[in-house]
N, CA, C and O atoms as a DFTB+ gen file, in Angstrom:
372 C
 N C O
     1  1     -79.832     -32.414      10.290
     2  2     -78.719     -33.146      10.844
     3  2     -79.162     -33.832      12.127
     4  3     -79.887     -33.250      12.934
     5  1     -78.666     -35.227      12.334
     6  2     -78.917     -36.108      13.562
     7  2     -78.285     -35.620      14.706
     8  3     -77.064     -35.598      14.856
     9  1     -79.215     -35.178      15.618
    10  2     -78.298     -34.972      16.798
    11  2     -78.125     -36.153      17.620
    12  3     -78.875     -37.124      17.521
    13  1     -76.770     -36.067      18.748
    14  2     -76.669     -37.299      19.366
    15  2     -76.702     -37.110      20.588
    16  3     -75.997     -36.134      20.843
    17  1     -77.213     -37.588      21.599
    18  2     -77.429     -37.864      22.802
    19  2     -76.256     -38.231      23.413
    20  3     -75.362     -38.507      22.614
    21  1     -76.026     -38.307      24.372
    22  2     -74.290     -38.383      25.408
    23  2     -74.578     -39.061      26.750
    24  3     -75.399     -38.681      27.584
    25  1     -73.655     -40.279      26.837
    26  2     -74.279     -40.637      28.151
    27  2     -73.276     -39.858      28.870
    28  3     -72.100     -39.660      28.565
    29  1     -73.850     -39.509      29.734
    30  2     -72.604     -38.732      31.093
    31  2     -71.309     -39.617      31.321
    32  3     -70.216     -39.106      31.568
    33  1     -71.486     -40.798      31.234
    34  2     -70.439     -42.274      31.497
    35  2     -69.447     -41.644      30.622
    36  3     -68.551     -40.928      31.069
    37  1     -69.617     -41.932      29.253
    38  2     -68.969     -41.464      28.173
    39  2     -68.010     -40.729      28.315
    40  3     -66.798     -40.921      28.221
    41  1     -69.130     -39.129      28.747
    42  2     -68.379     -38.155      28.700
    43  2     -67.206     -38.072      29.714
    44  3     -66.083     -37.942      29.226
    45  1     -67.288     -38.113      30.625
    46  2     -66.433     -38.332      31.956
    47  2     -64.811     -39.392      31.320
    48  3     -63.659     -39.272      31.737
    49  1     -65.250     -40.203      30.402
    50  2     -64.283     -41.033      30.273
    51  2     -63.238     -40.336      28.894
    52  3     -62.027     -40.139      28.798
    53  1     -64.403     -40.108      27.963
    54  2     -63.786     -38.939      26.631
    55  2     -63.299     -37.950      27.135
    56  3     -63.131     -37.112      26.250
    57  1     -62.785     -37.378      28.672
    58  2     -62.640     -36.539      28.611
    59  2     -61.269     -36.160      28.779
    60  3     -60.777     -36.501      29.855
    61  1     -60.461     -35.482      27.906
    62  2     -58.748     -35.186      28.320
    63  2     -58.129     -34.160      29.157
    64  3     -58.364     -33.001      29.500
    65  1     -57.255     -35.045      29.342
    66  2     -56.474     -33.806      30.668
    67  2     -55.204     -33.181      29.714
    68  3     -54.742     -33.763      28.732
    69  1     -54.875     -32.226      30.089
    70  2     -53.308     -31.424      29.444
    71  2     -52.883     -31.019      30.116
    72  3     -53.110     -29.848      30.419
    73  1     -52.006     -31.791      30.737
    74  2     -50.660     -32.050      31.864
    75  2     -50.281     -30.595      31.613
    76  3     -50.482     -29.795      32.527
    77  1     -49.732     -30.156      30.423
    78  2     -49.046     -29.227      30.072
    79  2     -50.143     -27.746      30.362
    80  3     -49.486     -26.788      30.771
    81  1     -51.333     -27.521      30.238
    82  2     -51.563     -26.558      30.684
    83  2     -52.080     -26.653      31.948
    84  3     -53.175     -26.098      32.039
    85  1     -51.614     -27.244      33.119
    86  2     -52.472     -27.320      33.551
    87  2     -50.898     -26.973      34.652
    88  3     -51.059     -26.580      35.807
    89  1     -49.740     -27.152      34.175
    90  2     -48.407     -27.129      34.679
    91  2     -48.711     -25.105      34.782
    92  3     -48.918     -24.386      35.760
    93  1     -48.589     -24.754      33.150
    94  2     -48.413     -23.010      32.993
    95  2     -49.836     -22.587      33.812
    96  3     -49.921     -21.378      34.029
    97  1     -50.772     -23.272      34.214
    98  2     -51.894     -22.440      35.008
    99  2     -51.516     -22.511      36.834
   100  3     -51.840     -21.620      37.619
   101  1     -50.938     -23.502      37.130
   102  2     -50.288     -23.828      37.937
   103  2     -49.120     -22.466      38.483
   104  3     -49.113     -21.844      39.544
   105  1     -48.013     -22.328      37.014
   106  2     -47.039     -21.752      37.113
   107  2     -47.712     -20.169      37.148
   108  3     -47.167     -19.381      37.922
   109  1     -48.572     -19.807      36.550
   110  2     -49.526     -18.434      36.460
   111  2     -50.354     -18.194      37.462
   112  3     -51.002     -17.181      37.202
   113  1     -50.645     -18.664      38.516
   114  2     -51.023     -19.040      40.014
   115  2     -49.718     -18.727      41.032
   116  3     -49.836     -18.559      42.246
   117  1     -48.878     -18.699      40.538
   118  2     -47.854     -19.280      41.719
   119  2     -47.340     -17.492      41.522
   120  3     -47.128     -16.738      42.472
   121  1     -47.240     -17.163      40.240
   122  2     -46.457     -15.743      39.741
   123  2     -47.370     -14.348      40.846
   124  3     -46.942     -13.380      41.473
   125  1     -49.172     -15.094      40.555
   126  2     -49.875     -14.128      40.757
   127  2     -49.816     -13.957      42.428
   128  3     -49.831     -12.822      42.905
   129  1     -49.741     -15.269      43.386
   130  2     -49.366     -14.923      44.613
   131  2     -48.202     -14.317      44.659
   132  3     -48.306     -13.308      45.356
   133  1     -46.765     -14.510      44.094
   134  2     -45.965     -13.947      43.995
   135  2     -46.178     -12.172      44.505
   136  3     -45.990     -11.529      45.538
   137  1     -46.646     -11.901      43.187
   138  2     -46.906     -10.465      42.908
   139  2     -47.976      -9.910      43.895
   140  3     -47.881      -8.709      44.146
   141  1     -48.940     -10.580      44.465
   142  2     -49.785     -10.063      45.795
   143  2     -49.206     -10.052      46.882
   144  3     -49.655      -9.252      47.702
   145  1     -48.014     -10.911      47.301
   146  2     -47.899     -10.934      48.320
   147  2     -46.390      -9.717      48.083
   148  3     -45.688      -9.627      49.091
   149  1     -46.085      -9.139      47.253
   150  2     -44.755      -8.597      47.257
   151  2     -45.369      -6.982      47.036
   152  3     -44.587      -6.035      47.119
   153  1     -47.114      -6.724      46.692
   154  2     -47.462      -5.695      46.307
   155  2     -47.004      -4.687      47.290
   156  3     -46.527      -3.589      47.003
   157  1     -47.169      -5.101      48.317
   158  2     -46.924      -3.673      49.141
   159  2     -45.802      -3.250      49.220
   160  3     -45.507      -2.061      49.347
   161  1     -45.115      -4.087      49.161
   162  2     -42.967      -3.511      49.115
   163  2     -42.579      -2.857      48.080
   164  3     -41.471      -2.334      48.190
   165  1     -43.213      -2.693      46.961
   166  2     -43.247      -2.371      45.585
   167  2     -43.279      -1.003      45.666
   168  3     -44.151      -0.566      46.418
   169  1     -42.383       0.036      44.951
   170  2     -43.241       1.587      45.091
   171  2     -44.657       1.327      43.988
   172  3     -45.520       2.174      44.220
   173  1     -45.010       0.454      42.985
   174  2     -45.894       0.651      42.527
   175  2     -46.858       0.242      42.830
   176  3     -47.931       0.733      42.480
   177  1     -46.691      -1.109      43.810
   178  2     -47.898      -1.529      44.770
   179  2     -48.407      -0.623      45.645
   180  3     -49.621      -0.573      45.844
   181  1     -47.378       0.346      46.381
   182  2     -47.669       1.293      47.108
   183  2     -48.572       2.426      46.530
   184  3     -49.445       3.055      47.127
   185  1     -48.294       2.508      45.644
   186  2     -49.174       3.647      44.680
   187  2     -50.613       3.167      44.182
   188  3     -51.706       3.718      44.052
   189  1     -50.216       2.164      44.012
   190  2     -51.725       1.789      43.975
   191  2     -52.651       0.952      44.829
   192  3     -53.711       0.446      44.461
   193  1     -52.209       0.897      45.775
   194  2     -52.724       0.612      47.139
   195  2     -53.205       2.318      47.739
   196  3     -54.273       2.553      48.303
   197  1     -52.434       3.057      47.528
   198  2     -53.029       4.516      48.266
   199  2     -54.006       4.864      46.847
   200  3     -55.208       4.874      47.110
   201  1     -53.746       5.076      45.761
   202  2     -55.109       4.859      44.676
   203  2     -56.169       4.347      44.830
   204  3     -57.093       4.806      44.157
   205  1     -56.465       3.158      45.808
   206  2     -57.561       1.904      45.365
   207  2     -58.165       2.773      47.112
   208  3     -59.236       2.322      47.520
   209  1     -57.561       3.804      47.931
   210  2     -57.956       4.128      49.407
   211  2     -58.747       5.360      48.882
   212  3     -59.617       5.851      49.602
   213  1     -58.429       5.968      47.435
   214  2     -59.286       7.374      47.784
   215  2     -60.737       7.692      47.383
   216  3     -60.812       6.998      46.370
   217  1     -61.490       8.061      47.461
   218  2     -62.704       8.426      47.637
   219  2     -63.213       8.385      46.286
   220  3     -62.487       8.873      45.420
   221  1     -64.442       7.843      45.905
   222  2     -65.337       7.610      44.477
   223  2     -65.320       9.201      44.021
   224  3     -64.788      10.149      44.600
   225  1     -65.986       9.179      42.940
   226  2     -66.462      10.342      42.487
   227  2     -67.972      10.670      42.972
   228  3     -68.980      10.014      43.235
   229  1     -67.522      12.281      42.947
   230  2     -68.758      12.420      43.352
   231  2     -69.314      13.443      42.227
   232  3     -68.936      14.611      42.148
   233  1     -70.226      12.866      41.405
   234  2     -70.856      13.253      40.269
   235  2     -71.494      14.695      40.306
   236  3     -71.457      15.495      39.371
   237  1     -72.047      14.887      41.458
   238  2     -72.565      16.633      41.419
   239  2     -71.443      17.225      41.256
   240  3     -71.370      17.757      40.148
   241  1     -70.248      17.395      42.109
   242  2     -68.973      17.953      41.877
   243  2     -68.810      17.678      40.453
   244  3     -68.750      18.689      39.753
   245  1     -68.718      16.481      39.816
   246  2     -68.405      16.779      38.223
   247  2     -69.165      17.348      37.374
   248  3     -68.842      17.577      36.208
   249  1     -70.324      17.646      37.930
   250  2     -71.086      18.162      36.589
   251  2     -71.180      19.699      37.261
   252  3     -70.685      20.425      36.399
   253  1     -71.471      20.295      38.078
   254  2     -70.598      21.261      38.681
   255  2     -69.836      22.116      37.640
   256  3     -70.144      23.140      37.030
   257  1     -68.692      21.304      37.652
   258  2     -67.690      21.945      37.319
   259  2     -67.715      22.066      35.519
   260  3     -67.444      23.067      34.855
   261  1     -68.066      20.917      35.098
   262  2     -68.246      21.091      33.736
   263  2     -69.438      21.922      33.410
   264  3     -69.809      21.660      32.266
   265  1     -70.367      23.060      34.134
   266  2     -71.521      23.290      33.762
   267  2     -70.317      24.992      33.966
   268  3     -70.588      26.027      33.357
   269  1     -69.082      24.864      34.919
   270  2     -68.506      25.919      35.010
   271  2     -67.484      26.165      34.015
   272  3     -67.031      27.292      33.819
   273  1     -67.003      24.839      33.203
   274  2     -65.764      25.564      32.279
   275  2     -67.102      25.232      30.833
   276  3     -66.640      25.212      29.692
   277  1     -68.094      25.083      30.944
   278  2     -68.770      25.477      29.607
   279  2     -68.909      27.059      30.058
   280  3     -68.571      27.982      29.317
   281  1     -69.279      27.180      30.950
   282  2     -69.609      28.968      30.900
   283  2     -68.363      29.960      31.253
   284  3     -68.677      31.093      31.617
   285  1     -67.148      29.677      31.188
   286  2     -66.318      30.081      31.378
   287  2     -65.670      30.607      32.604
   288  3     -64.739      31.407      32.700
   289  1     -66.271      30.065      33.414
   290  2     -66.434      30.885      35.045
   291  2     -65.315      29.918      36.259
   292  3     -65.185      30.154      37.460
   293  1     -64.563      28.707      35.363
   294  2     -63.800      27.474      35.995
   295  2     -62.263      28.069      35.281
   296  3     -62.206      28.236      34.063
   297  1     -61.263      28.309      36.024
   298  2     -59.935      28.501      36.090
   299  2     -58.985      27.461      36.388
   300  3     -58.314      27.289      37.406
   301  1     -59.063      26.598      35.002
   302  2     -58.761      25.383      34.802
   303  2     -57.389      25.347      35.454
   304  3     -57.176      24.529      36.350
   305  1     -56.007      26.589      34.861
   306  2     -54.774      26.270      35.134
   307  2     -54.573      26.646      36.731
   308  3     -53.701      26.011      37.324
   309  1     -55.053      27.279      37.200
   310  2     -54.935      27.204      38.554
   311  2     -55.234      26.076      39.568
   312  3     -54.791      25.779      40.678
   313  1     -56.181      25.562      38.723
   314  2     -56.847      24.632      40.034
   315  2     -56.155      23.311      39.498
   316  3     -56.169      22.434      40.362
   317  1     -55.564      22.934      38.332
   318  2     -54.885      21.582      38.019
   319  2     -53.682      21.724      39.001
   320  3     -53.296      20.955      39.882
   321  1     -53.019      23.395      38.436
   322  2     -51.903      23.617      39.344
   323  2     -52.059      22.860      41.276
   324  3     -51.270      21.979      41.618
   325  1     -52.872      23.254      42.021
   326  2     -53.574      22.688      43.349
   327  2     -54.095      21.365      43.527
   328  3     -54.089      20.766      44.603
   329  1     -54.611      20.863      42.286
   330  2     -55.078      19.735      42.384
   331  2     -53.748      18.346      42.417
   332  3     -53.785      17.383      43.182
   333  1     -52.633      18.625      41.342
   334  2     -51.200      18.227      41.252
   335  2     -50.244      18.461      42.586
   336  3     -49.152      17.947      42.829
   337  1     -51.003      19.395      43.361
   338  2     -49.675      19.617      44.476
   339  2     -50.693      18.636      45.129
   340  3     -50.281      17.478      45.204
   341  1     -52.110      18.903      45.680
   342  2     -52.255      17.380      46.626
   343  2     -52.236      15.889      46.170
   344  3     -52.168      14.866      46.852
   345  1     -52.296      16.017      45.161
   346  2     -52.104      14.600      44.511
   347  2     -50.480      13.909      44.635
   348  3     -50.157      12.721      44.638
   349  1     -49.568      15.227      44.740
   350  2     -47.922      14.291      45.069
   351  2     -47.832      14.321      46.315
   352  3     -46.988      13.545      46.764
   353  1     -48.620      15.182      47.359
   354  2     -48.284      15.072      48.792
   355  2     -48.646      14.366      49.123
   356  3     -48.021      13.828      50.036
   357  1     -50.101      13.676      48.638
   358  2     -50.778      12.206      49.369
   359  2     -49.915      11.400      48.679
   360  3     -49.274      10.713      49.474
   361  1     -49.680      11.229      47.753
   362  2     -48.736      10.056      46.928
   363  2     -47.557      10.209      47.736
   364  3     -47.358       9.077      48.176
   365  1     -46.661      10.975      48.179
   366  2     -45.364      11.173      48.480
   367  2     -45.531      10.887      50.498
   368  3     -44.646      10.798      51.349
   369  1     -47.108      10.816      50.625
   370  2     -46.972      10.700      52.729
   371  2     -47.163       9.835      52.598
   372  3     -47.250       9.069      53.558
């Protein structure tokens, strides 16, 4: 098959605009400042604004612990129990 060569001129001139999406990318821009600038007033912006503040994982701690509930020596319902109470007190200060 013949391929065809393109003058840049051409292309620039072949090229179409769509008023219409270009209105809903416009309107999908306008929603998304919307929603950034209203995040923090939000209880769910708030929640995930104190989410996006807490600390990475720290991988020795996870393997740690999974090297402790393979050997049975990790007391899963207790410590979810502790882990759930600081998780609503930081969520709830």
């Amino acid at each position: 098959m013949t391929e065809f060569k393109t003058n840049s001129r051409f292309e620039r001139e072949n090229c179409q605009v769509d008023p219409v999406g270009e209105v809903l990318a416009n309107d999908k821009d306008m929603m998304m400042e919307q929603i950034l600038d209203n995040i923090n007033t939000t209880p769910i912006g708030q929640v995930l604004r104190k989410i996006a503040s807490l600390p990475e994982i720290r991988k020795e701690k996870v393997l740690d612990v999974r090297r402790q509930l393979t050997e049975g020596k990790y007391d899963l319902d207790e410590r979810l129990d502790v882990a759930l109470e600081k998780v609503l007190e930081h969520l709830t200060a």
